[in-house]
C-alpha positions as CSV (number, residue, x, y, z in Angstrom):
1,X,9.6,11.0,43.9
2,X,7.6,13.6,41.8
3,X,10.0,12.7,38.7
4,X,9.7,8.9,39.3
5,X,5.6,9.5,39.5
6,X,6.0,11.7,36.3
7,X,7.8,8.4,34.5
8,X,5.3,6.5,35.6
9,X,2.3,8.6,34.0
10,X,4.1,8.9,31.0
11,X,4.8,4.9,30.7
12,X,0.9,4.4,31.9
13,X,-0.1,6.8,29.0
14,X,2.1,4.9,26.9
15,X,0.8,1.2,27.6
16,X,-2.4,2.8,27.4
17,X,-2.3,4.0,23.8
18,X,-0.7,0.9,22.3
19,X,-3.9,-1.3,24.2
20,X,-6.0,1.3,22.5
21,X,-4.4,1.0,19.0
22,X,-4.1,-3.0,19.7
23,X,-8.0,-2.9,19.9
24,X,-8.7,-0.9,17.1
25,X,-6.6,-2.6,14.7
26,X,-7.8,-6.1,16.2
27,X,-11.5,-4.3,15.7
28,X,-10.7,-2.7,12.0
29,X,-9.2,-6.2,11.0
30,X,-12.5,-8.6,12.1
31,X,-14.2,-6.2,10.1
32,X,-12.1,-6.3,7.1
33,X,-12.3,-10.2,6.9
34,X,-16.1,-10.5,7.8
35,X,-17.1,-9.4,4.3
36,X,-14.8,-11.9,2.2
37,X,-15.7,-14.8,4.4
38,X,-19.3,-14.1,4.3
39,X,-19.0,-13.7,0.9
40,X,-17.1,-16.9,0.5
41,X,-19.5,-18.7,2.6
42,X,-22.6,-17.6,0.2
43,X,-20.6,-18.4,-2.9
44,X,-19.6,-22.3,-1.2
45,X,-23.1,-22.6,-0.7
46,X,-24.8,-21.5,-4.2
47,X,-21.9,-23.9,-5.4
48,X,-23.0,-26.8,-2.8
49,X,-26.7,-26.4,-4.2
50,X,-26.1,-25.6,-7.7
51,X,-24.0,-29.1,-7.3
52,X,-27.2,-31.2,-5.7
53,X,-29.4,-30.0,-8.3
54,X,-27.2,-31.3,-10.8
55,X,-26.2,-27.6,-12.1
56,X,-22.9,-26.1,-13.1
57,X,-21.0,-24.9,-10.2
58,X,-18.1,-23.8,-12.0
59,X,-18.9,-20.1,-11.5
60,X,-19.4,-20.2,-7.7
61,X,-15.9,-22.2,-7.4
62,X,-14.2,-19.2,-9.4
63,X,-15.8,-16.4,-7.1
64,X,-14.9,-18.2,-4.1
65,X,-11.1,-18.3,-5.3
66,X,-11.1,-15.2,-6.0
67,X,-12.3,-14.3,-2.2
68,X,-9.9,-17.0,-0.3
69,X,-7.4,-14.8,-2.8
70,X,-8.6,-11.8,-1.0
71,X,-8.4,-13.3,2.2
72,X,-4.8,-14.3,1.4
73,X,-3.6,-11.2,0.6
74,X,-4.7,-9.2,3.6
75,X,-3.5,-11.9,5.7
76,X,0.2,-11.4,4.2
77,X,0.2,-7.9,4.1
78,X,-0.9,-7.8,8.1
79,X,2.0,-10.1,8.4
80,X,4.1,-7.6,6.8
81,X,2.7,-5.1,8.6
82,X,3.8,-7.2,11.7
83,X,7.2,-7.6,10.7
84,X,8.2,-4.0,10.0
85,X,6.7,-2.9,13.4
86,X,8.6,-5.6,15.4
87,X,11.8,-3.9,13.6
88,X,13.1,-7.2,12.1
89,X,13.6,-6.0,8.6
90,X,17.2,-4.8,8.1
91,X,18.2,-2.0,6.2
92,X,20.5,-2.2,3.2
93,X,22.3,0.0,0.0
94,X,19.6,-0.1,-2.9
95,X,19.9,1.7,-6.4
96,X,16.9,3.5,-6.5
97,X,17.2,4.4,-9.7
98,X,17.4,1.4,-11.2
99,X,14.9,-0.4,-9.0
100,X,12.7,2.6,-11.0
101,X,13.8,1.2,-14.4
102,X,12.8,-2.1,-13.6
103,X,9.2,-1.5,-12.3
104,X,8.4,0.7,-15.2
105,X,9.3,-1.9,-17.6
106,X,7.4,-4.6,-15.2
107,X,4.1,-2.4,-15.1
108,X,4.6,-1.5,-18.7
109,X,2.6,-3.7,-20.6
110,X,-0.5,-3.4,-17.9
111,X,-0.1,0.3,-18.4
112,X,-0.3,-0.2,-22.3
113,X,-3.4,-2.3,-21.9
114,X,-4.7,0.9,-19.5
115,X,-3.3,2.9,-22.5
116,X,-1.2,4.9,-20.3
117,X,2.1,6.2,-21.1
118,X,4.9,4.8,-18.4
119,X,7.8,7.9,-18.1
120,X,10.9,7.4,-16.0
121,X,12.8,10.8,-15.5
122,X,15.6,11.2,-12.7
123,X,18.6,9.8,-12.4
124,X,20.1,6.7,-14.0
125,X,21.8,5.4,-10.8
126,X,21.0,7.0,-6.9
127,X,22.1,4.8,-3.7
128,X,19.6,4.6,-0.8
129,X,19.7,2.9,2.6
130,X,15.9,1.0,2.5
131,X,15.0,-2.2,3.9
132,X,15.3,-4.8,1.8
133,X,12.7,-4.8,-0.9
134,X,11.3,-1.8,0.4
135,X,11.3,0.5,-2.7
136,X,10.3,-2.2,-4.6
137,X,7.0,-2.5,-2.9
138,X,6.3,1.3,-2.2
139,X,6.7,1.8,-6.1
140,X,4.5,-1.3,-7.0
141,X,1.5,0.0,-4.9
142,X,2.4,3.3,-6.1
143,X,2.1,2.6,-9.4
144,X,-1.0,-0.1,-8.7
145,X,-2.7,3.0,-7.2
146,X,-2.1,5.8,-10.1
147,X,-3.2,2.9,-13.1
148,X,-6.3,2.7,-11.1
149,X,-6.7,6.7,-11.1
150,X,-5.6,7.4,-14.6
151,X,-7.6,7.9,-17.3
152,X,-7.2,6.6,-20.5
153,X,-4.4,8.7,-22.6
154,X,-3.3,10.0,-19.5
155,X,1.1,9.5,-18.2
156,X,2.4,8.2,-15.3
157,X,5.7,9.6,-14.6
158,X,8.3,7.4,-12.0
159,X,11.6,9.2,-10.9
160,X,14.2,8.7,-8.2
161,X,16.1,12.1,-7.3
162,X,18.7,12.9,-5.1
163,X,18.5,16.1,-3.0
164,X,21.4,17.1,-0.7
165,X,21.5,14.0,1.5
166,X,17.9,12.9,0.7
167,X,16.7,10.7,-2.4
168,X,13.0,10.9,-3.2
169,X,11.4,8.3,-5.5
170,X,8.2,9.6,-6.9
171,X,5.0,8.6,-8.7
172,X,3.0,11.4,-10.3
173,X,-0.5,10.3,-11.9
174,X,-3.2,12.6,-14.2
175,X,-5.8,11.2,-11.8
176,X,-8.8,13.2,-10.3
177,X,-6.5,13.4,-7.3
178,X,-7.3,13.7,-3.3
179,X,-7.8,16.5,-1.1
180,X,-5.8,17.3,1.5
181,X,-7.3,15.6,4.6
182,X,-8.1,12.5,2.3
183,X,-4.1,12.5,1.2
184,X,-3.4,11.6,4.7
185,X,-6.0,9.3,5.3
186,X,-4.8,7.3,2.8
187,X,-2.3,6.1,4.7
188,X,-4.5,4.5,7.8
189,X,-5.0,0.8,7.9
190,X,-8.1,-0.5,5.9
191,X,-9.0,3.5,4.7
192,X,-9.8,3.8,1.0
193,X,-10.9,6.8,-1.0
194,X,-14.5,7.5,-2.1
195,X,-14.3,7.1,-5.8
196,X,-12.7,3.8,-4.8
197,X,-16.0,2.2,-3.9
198,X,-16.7,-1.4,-5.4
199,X,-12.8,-1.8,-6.1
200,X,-11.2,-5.4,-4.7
201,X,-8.4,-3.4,-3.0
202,X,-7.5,-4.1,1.0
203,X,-6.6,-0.6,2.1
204,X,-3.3,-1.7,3.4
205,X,-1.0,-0.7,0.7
206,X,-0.3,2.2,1.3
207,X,0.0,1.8,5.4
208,X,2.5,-0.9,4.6
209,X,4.1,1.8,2.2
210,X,4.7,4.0,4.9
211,X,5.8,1.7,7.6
212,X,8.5,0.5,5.1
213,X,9.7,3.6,4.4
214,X,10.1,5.1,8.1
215,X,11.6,1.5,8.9
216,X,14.0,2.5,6.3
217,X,14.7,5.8,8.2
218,X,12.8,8.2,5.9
219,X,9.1,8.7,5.0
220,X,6.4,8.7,2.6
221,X,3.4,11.3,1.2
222,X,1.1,12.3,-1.1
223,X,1.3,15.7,-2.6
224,X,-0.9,17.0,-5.1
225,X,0.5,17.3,-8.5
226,X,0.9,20.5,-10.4
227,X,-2.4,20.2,-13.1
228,X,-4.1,17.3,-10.8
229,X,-3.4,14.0,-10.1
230,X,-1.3,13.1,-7.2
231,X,2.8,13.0,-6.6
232,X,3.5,9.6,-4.4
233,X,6.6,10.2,-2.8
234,X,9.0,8.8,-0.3
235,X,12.2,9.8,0.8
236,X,15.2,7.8,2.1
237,X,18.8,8.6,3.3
238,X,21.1,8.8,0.5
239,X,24.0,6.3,0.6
């Protein structure tokens, strides 16, 4: 009896906590879509009276595209979110290395318009077991992230090494960097840094980044670069 009451505590505590999280991410999301959709509200309006008063309303129209494109995007990145954590997404062989080739080359020209200098180092070709598209999208917000931090002149380095049984894929920027408590913040829901202020990010990148890579069986962190900046990493099983 005393072991059955001791399950039943620990499955109470259980229920308990997911409620709790349930409400703070239902909570943390109304607040994260409040702002576009007043904004997009205001903008439909300035647009509805600039219209009646026989005024150009092109301007308003853009801005509130660019908010239902907001909207839009956190939407499908809860939805991702969603999947991963319902443990649909399946877990396949990928080349690391080579997905790191083809990001670089696909963030190349942005970086060149940043002018920032795009490295790949590591190895040519490294098997992982990753769900599918998984180191795709850890390296694209990743590398999103460090073009925002970077300075001008700066390099961006991407690798994908394999250690023992372990294969890191890495993203180290010349950024200002994080400190330590704010290099794990990073990764909550809807959290973004201080100097990040007035950006059009959603804050969900890099949660999604980590729930991809411990679906995937490994994990994902920032570490703080030798001379500043930050290394991105996340490990998977090697295959």
């Amino acid at each position: 009896m005393r072991e059955l009451s001791r399950s039943f505590n620990a499955m109470a505590g259980r229920v308990g906590l997911l409620l709790e999280g349930q409400r703070q991410f239902a909570g943390a999301v109304s607040h994260q879509l409040r702002t576009p959709l007043t904004a997009l509200r205001l903008r439909i309006e300035t647009a509805m009276r600039l219209a009646g008063d026989g005024g150009d309303p092109g301007s308003s129209l853009e801005a509130s595209l660019r908010e239902t494109d907001r909207m839009q995007e956190i939407v499908e990145q809860l939805l991702l979110l969603s999947r991963i954590e319902s443990g649909t997404a399946s877990v396949v062989s990928v080349d690391a290395g080579a997905v790191v080739r083809e990001r670089a080359e696909m963030w190349g020209p942005l970086a060149e318009e940043k002018k920032v200098a795009l490295v790949v180092t590591g190895e040519e070709s490294v098997t992982c077991a990753a769900v599918a598209g998984a180191v795709e999208q850890i390296l694209d917000n990743y590398v999103d992230n460090a073009l925002a931090a970077s300075p001008p002149g700066s390099t961006i380095t991407l690798s994908a090494v394999r250690t023992g049984e372990r294969v890191s894929v890495e993203v180290v920027d010349g950024g200002i960097g994080l400190d330590a408590e704010q290099r794990e913040r990073a990764f909550d829901r809807f959290w973004r840094a201080p100097a990040a202020t007035g950006t059009t990010g959603s804050g969900l990148g890099l949660a999604i980044v980590r729930q991809l890579a411990v679906a995937s069986g490994g994990s994902a962190e920032l570490l703080e670069a030798s001379g500043g900046g930050l290394r991105a990493v996340a490990t998977f099983r090697a295959r």
